[in-house]
C-alpha positions in Angstrom: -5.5 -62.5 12.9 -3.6 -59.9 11.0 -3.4 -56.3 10.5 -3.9 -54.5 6.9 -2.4 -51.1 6.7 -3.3 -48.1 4.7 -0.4 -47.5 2.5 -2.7 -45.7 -0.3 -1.6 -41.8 -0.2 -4.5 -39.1 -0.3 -5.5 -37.3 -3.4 -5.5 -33.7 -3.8 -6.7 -31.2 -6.2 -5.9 -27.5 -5.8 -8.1 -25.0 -7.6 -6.4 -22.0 -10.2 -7.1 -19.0 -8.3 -6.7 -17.1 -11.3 -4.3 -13.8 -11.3 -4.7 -12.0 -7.5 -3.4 -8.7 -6.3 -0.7 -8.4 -4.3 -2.2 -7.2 -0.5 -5.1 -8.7 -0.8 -6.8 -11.5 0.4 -7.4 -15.0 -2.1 -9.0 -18.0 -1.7 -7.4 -21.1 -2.0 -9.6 -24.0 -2.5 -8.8 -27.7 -3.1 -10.6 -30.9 -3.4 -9.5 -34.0 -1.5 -9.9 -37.4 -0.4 -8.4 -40.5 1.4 -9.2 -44.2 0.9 -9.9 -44.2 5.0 -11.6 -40.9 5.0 -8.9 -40.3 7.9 -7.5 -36.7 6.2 -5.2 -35.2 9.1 -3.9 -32.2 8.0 -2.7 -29.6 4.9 0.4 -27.7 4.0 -0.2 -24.7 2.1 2.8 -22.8 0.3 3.7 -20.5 -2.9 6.3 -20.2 -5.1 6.9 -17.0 -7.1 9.0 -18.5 -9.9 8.9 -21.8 -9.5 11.6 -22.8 -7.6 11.6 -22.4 -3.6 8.2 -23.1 -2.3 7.7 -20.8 0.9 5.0 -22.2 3.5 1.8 -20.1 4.3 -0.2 -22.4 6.1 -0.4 -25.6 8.2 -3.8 -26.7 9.2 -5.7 -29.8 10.3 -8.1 -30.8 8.3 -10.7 -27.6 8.6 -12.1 -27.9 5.3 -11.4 -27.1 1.7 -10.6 -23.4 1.8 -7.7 -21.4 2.9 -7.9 -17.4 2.8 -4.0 -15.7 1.8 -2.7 -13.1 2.2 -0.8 -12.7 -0.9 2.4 -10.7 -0.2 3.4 -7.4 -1.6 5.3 -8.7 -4.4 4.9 -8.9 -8.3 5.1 -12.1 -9.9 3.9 -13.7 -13.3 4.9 -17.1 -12.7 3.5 -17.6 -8.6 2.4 -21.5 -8.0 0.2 -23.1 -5.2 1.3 -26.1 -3.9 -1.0 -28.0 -0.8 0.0 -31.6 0.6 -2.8 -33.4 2.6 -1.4 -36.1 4.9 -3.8 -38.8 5.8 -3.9 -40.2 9.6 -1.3 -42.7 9.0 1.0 -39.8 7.4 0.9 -40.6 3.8 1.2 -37.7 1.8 -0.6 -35.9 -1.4 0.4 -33.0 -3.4 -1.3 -30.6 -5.9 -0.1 -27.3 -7.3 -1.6 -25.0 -9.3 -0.8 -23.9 -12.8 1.4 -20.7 -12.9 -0.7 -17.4 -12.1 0.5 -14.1 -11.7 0.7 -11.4 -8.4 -0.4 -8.0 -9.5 -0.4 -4.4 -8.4 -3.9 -3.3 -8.3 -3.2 -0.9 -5.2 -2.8 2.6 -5.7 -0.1 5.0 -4.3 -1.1 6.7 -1.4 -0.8 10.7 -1.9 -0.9 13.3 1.0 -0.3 16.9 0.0 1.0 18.9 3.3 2.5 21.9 2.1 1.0 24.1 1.2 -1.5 24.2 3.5 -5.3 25.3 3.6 -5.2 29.1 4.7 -1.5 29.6 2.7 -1.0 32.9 0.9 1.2 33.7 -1.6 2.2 36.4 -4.3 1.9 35.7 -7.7 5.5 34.6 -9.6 7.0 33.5 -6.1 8.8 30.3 -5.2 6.3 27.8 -4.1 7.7 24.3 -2.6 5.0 21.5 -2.8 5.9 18.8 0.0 3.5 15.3 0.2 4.3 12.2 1.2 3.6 9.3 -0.8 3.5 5.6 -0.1 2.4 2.6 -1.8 1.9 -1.5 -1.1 4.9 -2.3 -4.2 6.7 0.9 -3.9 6.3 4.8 -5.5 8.5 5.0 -8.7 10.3 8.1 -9.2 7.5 9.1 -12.1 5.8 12.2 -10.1 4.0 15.3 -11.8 2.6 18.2 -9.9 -0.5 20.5 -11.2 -1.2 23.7 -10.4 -5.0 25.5 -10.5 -6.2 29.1 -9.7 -9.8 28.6 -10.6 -10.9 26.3 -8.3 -10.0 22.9 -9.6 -11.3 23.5 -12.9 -8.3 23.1 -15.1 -4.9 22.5 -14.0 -1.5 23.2 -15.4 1.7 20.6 -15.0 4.7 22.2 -13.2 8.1 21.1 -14.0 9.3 20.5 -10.4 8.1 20.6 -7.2 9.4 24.0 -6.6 8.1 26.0 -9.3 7.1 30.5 -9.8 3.2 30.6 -9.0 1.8 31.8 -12.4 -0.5 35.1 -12.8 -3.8 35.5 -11.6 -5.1 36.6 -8.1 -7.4 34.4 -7.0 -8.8 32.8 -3.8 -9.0 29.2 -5.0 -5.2 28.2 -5.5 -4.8 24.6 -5.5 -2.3 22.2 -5.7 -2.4 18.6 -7.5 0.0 15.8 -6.6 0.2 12.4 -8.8 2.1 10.0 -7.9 2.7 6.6 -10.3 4.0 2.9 -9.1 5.7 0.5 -11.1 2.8 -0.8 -12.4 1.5 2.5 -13.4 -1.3 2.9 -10.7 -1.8 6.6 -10.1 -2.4 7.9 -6.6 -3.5 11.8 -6.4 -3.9 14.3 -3.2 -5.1 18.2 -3.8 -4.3 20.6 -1.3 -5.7 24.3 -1.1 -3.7 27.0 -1.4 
């Protein structure tokens, strides 16, 4: 008697996942098979230009599916590549087509000066402090708005220090916009 050994490699094929957003979760999904229907495990990794491939995942064979988080980082030229290895260790590969990482999260805004209950003259110094964060980063692109009817219209200020225009009013508020570098806007309102 003799022995025949599997020395066909499994097959692989990864699914495009289309362009995802960068903090979010995707699906990977693939397709696979083996001559001995003896799949072992899969090696899930990305590459955002190509080049290095950085590993996600390693997982015995648990089906077709793999949710990622995709980091927080832009690319337009992010590959998927999955290896299956087979019982006997032979090896697949697949990768995807190139696909891009966007920035669909917007910039977190809190307004915390001034504060609800704040009273000011008209045509004195007022300092608007916020805080604002984001998944990519905030760029430096800011504008601050000023109201005293309520919300109803607002005027841009030049700086976040600026002379509180005329009019009395009860209903001061304060706008902040904040941009990322893909141009999501992020906005808090504080009352005056």
């Amino acid at each position: 008697l003799f022995a025949v050994t599997d020395n066909t490699p499994p097959t692989i094929a990864v699914d495009e996942p289309g362009d995802v957003s960068a903090g979010t979760i995707a699906l990977i999904s693939f397709r696979d098979s083996d001559n001995s229907d003896s799949l072992a495990s899969h090696v899930l990794s990305y590459s955002l230009d190509g080049g290095e491939f950085i590993q996600i995942d390693s997982v015995y064979n648990e089906g077709s599916r793999y949710d990622w988080l995709v980091p927080n980082v832009l690319s337009d030229a992010c590959i998927i590549k999955v290896k299956v290895y087979d019982a006997v260790g032979l090896m697949g590969e697949n990768i995807t087509e190139p696909f891009s990482i966007i920035d669909s999260t917007i910039p977190e805004v809190v307004v915390t000066a001034p504060a609800v209950g704040y009273s000011i003259p008209e045509y004195n110094e007022l300092t608007v402090i916020w805080n604002a964060t984001d998944n990519i980063g905030v760029s430096d692109s800011l504008r601050i708005y000023f109201s005293n009817d309520g919300g109803t219209s607002f005027v841009e200020m030049g700086s976040s220090s600026f002379s509180v225009p005329a009019g009395v009013t009860e209903v001061a508020h304060v706008k902040v916009v904040a941009l990322d570098g893909s141009l999501n806007e992020g906005e808090d309102l504080s009352e005056l």
